[in-house]
Each structure stands twice: as C-alpha cells, then as structure tokens.
ZAMIZA-394511 format. One record per residue (C-alpha): residue in three letters; y negated, z, x; residue number from 1. Coordinates in steps of 0.001 Angstrom, whole numbers. Example, Ala and Ser with C-alpha at 12.3 -4.5 7.8 and 13.67 -1.06 7.14 Angstrom:
BEGIN
+---------+---------+---------+---------+-----+
| residuo |      c2 |      c3 |      c1 | num |
+---------+---------+---------+---------+-----+
|     ALA |    4500 |    7800 |   12300 |   1 |
|     SER |    1060 |    7140 |   13670 |   2 |
+---------+---------+---------+---------+-----+
! end
This chain:
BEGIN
+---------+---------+---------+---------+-----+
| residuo |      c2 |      c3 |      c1 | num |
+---------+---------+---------+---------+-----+
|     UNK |  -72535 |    9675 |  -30276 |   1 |
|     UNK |  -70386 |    8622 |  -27524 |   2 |
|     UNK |  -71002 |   12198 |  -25499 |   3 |
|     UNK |  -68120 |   14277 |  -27184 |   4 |
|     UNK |  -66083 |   11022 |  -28068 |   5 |
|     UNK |  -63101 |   10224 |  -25548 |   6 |
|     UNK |  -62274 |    6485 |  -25908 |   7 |
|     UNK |  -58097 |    7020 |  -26738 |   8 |
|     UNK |  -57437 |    3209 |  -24027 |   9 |
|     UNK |  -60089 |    4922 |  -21434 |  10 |
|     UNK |  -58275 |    4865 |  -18414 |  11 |
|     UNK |  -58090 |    7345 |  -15734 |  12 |
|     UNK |  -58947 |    6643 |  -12016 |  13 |
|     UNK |  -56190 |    6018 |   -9962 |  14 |
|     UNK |  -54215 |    8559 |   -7936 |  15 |
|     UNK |  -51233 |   10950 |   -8076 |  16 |
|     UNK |  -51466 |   14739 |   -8941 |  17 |
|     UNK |  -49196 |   16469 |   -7093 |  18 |
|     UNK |  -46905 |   17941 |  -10095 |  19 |
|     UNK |  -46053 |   13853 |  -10886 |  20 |
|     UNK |  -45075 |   13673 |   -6973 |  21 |
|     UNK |  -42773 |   16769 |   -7096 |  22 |
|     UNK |  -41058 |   15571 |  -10252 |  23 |
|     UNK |  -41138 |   11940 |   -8581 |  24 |
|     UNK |  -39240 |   13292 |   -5683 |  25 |
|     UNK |  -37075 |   15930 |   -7660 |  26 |
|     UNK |  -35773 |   12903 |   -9615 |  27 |
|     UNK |  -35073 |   10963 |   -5964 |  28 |
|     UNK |  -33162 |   13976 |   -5121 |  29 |
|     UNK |  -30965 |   14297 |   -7995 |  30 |
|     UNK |  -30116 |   10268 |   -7985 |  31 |
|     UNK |  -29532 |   10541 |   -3837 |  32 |
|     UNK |  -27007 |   13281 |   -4542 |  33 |
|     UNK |  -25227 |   11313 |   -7353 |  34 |
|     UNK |  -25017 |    7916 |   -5204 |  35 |
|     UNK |  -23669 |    9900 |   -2195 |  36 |
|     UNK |  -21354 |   12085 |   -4238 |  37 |
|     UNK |  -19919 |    8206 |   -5548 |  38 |
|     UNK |  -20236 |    6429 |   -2106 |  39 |
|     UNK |  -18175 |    9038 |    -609 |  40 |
|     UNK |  -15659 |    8775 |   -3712 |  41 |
|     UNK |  -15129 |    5490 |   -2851 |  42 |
|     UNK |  -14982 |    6179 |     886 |  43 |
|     UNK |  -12296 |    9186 |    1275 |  44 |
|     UNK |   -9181 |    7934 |    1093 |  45 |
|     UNK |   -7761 |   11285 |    -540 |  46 |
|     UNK |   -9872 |    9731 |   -3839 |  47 |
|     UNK |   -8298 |    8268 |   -6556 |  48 |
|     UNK |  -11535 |    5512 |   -6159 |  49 |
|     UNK |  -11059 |    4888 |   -3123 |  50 |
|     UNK |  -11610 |    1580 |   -1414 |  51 |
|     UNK |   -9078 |    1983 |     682 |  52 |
|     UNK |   -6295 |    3300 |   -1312 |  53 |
|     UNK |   -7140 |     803 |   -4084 |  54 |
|     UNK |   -6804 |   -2456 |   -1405 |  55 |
|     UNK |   -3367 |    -554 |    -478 |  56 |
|     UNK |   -2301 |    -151 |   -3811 |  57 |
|     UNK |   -2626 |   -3895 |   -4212 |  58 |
|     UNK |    -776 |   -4630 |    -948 |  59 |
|     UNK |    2062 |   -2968 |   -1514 |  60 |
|     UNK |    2272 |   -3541 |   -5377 |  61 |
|     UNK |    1708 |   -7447 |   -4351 |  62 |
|     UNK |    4353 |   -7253 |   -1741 |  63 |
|     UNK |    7262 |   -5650 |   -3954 |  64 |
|     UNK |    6737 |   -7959 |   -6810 |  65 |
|     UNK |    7714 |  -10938 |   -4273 |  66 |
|     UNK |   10592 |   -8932 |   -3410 |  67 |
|     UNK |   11552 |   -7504 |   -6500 |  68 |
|     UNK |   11468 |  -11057 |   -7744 |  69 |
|     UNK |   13683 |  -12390 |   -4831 |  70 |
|     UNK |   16140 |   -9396 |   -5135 |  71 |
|     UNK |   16803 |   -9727 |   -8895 |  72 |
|     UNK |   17244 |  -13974 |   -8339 |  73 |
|     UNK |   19509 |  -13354 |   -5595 |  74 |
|     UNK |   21235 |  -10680 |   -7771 |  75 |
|     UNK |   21846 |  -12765 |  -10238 |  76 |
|     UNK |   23520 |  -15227 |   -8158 |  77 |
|     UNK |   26007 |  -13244 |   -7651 |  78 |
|     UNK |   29479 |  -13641 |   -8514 |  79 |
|     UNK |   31023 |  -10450 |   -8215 |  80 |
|     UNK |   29958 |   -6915 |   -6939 |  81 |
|     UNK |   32409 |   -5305 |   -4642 |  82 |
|     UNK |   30847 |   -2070 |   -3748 |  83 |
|     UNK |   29870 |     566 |   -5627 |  84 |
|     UNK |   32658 |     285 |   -8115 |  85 |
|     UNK |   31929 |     605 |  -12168 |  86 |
|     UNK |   30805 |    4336 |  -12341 |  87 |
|     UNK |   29554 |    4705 |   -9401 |  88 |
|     UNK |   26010 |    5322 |   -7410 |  89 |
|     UNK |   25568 |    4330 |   -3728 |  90 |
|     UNK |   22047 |    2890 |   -2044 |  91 |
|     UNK |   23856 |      64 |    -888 |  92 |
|     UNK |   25321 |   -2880 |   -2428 |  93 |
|     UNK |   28222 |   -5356 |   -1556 |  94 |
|     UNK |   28614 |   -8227 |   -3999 |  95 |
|     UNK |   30073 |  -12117 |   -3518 |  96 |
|     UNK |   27330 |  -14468 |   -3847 |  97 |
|     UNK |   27366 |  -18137 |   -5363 |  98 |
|     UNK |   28831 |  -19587 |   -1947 |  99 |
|     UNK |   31444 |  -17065 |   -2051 | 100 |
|     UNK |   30047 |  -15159 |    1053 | 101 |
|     UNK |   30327 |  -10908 |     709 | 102 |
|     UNK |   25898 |   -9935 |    1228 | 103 |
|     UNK |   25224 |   -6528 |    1433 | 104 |
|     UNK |   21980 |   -4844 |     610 | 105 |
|     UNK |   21347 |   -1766 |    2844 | 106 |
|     UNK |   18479 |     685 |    2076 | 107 |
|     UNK |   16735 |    1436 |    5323 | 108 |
|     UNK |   15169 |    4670 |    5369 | 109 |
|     UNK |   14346 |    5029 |    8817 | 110 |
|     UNK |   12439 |    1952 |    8741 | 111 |
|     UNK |   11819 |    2675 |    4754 | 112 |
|     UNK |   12991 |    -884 |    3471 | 113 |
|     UNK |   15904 |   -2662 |    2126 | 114 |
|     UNK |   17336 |   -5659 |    3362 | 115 |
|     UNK |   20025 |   -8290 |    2901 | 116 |
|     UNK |   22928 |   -8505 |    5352 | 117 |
|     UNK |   25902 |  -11126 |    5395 | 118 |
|     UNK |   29267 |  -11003 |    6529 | 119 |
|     UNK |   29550 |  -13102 |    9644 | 120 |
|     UNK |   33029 |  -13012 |   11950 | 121 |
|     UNK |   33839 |   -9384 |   10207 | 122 |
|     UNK |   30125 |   -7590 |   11145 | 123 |
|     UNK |   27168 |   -7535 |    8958 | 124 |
|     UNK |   24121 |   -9413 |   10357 | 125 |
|     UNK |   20424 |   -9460 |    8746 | 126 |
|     UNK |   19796 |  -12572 |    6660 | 127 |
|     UNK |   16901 |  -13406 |    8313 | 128 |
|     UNK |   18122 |  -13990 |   11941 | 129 |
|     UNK |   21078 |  -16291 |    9898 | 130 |
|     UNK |   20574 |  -20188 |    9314 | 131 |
|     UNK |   19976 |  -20699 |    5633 | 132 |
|     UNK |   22722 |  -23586 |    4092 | 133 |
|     UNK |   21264 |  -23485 |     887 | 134 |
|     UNK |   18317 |  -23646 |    -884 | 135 |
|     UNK |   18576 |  -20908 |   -3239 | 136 |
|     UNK |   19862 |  -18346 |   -1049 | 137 |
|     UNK |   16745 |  -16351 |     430 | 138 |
|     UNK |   17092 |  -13608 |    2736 | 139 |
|     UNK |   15686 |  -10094 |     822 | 140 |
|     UNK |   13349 |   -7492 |    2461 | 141 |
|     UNK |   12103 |   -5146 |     717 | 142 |
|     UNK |    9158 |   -2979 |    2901 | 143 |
|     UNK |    7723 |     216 |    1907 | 144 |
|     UNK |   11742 |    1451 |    -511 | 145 |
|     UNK |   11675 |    4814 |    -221 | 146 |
|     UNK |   14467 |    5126 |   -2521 | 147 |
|     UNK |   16736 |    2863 |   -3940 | 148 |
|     UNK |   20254 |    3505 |   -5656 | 149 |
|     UNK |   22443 |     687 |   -7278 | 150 |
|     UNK |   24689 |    1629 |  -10357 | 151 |
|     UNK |   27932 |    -544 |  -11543 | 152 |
|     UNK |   27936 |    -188 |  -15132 | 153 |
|     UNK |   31186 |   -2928 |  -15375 | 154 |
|     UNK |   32244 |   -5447 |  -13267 | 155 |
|     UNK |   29222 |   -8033 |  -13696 | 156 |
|     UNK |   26431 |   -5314 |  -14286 | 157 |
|     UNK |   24627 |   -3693 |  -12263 | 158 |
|     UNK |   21574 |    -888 |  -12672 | 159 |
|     UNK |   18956 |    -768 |  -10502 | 160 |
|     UNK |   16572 |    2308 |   -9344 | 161 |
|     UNK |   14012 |    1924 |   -6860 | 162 |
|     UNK |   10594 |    3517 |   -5522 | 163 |
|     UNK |    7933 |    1924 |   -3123 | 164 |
|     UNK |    5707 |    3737 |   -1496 | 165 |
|     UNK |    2706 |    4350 |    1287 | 166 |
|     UNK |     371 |    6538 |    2136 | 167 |
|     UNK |   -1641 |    6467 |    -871 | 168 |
|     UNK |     370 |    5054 |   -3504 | 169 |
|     UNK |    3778 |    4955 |   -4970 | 170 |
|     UNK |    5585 |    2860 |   -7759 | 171 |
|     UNK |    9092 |    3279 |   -9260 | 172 |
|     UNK |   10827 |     454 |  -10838 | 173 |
|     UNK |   14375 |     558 |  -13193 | 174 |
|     UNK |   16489 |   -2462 |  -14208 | 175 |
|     UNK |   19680 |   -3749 |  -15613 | 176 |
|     UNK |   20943 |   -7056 |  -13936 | 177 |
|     UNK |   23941 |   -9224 |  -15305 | 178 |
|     UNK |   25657 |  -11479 |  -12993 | 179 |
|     UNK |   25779 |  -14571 |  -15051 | 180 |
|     UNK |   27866 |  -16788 |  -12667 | 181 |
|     UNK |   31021 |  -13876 |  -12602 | 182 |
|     UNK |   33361 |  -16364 |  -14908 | 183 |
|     UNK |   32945 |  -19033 |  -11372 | 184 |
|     UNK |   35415 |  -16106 |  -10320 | 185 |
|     UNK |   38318 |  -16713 |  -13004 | 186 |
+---------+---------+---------+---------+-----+
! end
C-alpha cells in the first residue's frame, strides 16, 4: 500500500540542485546592481540624491535664512532710503538707519555676497571691522548672493530680489519691506 503512495510532508534530503543556485545567484545579481545603481545616486554629486549636494543645500539654505532674517530687521530699522530713488533698480542700497547713520548694502560679486557698510569720516567701511554702539544694529553678510537688486517703490518701501547660490544648489527669494520708523524723520 505504501509502494506507489508519496507521503505529501515527506521531506527531501538536503542539498541544492544547481537550477535553485543559478536563480539564487541571478537574484544576488539583480539586487547588487540595484544597491550600486542607488549607492552611487547618493554618491555623485551631479545627483539630485546626493549626499553631498543635499548637506550643501542645507548649508547654504541655513546660512541665508540667518541673513535674510538680519537683513530684513536691519531694513526695517531704517528711517529713510537714500539711494535708489522711488522707481528705480540698483544692487546697492543707501538708507538712514535708526541712529541716523547713512549704511549701505553693496552686492559683492567678486566675492559673491552682500554686505553692510557705514559711513565713517566720508568713506564707507564694512560693519564688521566697526565697534557696534547699539544693540540692535548687527552688521549684514550675506555669503553665497549671486544676485541681488533693491527696488524703491516710495519713499519708505522698498522691494527686494535676491538669489543664493553654490555649486549644487540655488534659491531665489522676493520681498516687500516697509520702513516703519520713516515718521522719526518728520
């Protein structure tokens, strides 16, 4: 009875046939190819997965967000702009600030940034190699500007057009400031 009968749980002896090793090692293949084609994705900086470019995109994002914040406080601390006039488009800006001192913002594009400069004795010197009086007024540097441009709109407003950029990665930003403290001028 049990001579043509093949028990269905019977198990085989163990061992590998060679078809289950070929498709074991075609399916290694395939899943190598697919985790190198990914690894290098993240690797190449020309990727938009990159490691690499993604860590700079953060630098550079983090960096003009401090800036941008800085710039647009000590914009609207401002009392009056001087240069452009209303109408006009230039990719620097002169304006009084609250201490009554003429700061100009000058777009570097040599070095590719933009940075504050005050009036001392008739010259313009960077901020940053001044003594700071007051609290509130904070030197600006903006690294990475590739293009800025500063539009008077009237008097007290002011639009604002800039791009950062690196290697890998560039944002553009766009905003309208009002100097709130112009009346101090009347």
């Amino acid at each position: 009875m049990s001579e043509g009968f093949h028990h269905p749980f019977r198990q085989r002896p163990w061992g590998v046939t060679i078809a289950e090793l070929l498709i074991a090692l075609a399916l290694f293949s395939v899943l190598s190819g697919v985790a190198w084609s990914l690894f290098s994705n993240f690797a190449s900086q020309d990727s938009k997965l990159s490691v690499t470019r993604g860590a700079s995109l953060t630098l550079v994002q983090q960096q003009s967000r401090q800036a941008i914040r800085k710039l647009f406080y000590r914009l609207q601390e401002g009392i009056e702009i001087i240069e452009p006039p209303p109408g006009k488009t230039d990719s620097n800006l002169q304006f009084r600030d609250l201490l009554n001192r003429t700061v100009r913002l000058r777009h570097d594009q040599a070095r590719r940034e933009l940075v504050s400069e005050r009036l001392a004795e008739g010259v313009f010197v960077d901020e940053r190699s001044l003594p700071t009086t007051h609290l509130m007024v904070q030197p600006i540097r903006l690294d990475h500007c590739s293009h800025i441009t500063f539009t008077t709109l009237t008097p007290t407003t002011l639009f604002v057009s800039f791009s950062t950029s690196d290697q890998a990665h560039g944002d553009s930003f766009m905003s309208i400031v009002h100097l709130p403290n112009s009346q101090l001028t009347q």
